[in-house]
C-alpha positions as CSV (number, residue, x, y, z in Angstrom):
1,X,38.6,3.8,13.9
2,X,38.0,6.1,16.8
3,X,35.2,6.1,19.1
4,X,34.0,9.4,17.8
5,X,33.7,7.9,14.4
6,X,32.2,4.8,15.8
7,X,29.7,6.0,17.1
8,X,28.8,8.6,14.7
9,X,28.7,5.6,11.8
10,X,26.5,4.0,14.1
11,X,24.1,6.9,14.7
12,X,23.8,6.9,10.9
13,X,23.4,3.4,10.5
14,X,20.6,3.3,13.3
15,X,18.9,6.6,11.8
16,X,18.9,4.8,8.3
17,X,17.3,1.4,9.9
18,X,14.7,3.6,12.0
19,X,13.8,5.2,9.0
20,X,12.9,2.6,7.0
21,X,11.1,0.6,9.5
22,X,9.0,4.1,9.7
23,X,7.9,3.7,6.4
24,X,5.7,0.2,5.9
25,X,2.6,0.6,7.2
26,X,-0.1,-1.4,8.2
27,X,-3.9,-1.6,6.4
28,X,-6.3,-3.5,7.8
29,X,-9.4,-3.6,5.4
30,X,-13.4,-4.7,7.4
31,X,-14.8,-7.1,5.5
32,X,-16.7,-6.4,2.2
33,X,-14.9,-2.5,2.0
34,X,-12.2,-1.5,0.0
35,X,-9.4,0.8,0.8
36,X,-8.9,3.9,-1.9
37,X,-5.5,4.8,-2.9
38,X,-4.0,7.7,-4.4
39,X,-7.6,9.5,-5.1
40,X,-6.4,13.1,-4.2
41,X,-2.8,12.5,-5.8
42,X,-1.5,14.1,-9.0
43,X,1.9,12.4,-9.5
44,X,2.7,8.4,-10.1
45,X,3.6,6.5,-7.1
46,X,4.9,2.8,-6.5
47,X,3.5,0.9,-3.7
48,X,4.9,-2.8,-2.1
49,X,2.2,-4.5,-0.9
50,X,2.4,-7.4,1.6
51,X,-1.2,-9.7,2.3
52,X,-0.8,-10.5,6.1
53,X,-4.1,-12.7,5.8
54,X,-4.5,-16.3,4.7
55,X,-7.4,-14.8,2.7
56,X,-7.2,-13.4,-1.0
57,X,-7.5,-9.6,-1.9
58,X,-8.3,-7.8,-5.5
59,X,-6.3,-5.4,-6.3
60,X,-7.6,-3.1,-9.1
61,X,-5.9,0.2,-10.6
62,X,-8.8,3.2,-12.3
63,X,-8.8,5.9,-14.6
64,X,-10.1,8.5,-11.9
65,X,-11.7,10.6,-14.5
66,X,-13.6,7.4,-16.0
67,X,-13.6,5.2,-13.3
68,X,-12.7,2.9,-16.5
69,X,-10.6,-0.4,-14.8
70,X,-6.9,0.3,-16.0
71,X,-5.4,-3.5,-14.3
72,X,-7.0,-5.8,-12.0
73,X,-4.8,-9.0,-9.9
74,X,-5.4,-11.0,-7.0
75,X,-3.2,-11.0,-4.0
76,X,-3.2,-14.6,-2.7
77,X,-3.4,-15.2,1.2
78,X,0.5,-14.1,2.5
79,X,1.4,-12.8,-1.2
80,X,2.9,-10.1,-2.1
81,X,3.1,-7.7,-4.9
82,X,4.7,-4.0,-6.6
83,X,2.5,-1.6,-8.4
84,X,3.1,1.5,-10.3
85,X,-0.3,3.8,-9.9
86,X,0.4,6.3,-12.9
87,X,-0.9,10.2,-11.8
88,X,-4.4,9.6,-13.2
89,X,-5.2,6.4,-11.5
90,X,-6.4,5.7,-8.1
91,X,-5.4,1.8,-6.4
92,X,-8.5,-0.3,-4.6
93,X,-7.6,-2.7,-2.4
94,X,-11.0,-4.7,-2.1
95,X,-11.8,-7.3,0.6
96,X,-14.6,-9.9,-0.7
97,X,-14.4,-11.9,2.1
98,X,-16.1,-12.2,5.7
99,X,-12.9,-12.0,7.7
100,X,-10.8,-8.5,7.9
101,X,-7.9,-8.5,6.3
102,X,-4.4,-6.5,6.8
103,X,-2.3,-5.4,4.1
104,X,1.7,-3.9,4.8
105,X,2.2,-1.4,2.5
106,X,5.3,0.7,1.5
107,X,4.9,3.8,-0.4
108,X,7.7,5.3,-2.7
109,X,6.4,8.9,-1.2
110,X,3.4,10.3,0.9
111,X,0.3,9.7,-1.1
112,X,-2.8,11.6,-0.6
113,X,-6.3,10.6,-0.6
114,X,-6.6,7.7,1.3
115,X,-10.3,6.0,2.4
116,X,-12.6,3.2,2.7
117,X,-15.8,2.4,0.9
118,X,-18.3,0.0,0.5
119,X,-17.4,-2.6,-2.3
120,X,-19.5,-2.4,-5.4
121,X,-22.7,-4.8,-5.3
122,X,-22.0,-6.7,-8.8
């Protein structure tokens, strides 16, 4: 192997690396809000989820024309989960708790509509 080759496999492999560290991100949700998902999308996306708190999250998938509860799971303290959010359904991730939480997340694409709201008073 020649240097030139060397070090062009190594650009490549150092692109590649860079470019997947790029695409976790970190969510940190204030206590009693929830962070919307996917409200302003119009195509399915997949999402890896990673709880970077000791405390538990709900995680809840909605019809967006209903608001009609599609799944609903908790994300124990350090868990970590893969969803599917079909094109008509937006992903909450609420935090019940009085401590902020941070969720990683990794998106199969760029998702659009992204917020935070107060949680529902049940």
């Amino acid at each position: 192997m020649t240097k030139l080759s060397y070090f062009r496999n190594f650009a490549i492999l150092l692109a590649i690396t860079l470019s997947s560290c790029a695409s976790y991100s970190t969510i940190g949700i204030p206590a009693g809000e929830e962070f919307v998902l996917g409200e302003g999308e119009n195509s399915s996306f997949r999402a890896e989820l990673k709880n970077l708190s000791s405390v538990t999250l709900n995680i809840r998938t909605i019809e967006k024309s209903t608001g009609k509860q599609i799944q609903s799971f908790i994300l124990a303290g350090r868990g970590q989960t893969q969803l599917r959010a079909g094109r008509r359904e937006t992903v909450l991730l609420s935090n019940p708790t009085p401590r902020d939480v941070k969720v990683r997340a990794r998106l199969s694409k760029s998702v659009e509509g992204m917020r935070y709201q107060q949680m529902p008073e049940n």
